[in-house]
C-alpha positions as a Markdown table, in Angstrom:
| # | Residue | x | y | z |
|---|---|---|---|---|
| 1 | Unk | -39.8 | -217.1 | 109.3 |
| 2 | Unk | -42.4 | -217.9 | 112.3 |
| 3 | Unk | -43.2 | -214.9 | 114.7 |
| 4 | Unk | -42.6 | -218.0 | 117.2 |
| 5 | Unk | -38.6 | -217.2 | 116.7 |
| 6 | Unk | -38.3 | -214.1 | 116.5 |
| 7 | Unk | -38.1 | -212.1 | 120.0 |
| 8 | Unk | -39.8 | -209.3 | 120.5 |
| 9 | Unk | -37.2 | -207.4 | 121.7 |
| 10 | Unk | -33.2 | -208.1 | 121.2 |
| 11 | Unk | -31.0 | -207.5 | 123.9 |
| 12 | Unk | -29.2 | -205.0 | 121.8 |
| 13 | Unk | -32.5 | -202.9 | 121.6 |
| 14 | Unk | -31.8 | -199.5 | 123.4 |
| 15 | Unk | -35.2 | -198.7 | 123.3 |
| 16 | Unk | -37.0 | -201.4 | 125.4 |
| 17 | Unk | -35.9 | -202.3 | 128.6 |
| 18 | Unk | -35.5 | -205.9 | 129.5 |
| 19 | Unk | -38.6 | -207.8 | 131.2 |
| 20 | Unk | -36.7 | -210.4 | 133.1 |
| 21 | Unk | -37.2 | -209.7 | 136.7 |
| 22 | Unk | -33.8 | -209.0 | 138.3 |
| 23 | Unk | -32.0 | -208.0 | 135.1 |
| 24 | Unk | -29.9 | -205.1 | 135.5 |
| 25 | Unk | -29.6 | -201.7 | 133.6 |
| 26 | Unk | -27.5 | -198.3 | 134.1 |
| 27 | Unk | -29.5 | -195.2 | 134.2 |
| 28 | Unk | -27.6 | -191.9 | 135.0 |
| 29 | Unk | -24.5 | -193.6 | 136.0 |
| 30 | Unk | -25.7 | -195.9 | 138.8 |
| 31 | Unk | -27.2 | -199.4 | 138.4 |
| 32 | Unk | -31.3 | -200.6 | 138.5 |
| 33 | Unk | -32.8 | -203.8 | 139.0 |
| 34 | Unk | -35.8 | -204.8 | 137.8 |
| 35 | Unk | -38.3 | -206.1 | 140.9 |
| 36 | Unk | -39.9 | -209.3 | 140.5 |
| 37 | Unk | -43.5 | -209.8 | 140.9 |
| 38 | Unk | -46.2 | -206.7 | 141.1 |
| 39 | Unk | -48.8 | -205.6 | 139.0 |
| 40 | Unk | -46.7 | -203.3 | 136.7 |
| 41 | Unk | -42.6 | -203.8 | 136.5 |
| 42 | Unk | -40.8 | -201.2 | 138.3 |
| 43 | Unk | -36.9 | -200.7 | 138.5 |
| 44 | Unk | -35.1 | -200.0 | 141.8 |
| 45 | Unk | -32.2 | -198.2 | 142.2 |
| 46 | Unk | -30.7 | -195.1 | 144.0 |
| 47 | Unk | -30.7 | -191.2 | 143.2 |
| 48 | Unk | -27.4 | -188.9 | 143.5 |
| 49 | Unk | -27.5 | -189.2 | 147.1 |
| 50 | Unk | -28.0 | -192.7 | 147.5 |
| 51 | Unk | -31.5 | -192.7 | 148.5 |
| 52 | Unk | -33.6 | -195.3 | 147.2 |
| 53 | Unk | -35.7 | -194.5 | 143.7 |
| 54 | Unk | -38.2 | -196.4 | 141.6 |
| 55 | Unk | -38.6 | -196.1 | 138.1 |
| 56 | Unk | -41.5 | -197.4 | 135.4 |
| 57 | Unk | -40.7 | -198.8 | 132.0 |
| 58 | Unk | -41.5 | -195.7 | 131.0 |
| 59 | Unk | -39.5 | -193.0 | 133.5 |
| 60 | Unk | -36.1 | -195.4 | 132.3 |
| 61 | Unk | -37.2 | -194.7 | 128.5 |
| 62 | Unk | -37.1 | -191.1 | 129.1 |
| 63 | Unk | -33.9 | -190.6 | 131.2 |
| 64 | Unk | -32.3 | -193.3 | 129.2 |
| 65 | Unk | -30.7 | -196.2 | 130.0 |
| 66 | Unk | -28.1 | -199.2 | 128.9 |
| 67 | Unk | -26.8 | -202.4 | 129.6 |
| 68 | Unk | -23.7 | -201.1 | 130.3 |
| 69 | Unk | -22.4 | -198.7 | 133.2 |
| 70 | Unk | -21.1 | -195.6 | 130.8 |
| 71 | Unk | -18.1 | -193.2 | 131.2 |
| 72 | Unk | -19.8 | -190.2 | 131.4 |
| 73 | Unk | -21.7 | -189.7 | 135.0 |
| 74 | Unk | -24.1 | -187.1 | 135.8 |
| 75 | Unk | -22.8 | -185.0 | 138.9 |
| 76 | Unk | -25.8 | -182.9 | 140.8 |
């Protein structure tokens, strides 16, 4: 099998976040949305009070994230 068809990441893959610009992910309960352009991706959502929040690749790794909008919701 070529490397040419395999994908480097599946969208089952709970460890890498997708890297198509306005894809959409669920981080602490509440959604985030990948910003097109920029030198380094960057997700945008809101914090627990509905102010507006950026997150790396990296911060959404370590809070964890998912392609679907889970039960459970953190409550501050």
């Amino acid at each position: 099998m070529s490397t040419e068809t395999v994908p480097a990441a599946t969208a089952d893959d709970p460890t890498i976040p997708p890297t198509e610009p306005c894809s959409v992910v669920w981080c602490g309960g509440r959604p985030y949305v990948l910003e097109a352009g920029g030198v380094s991706p960057r997700w945008v959502g809101t914090d627990g009070r509905g102010r507006p929040e950026t997150l790396s690749n990296a911060q959404l790794q370590i809070r964890g994230w998912s392609h679907r909008r889970s039960g459970n919701r953190r409550s501050h």
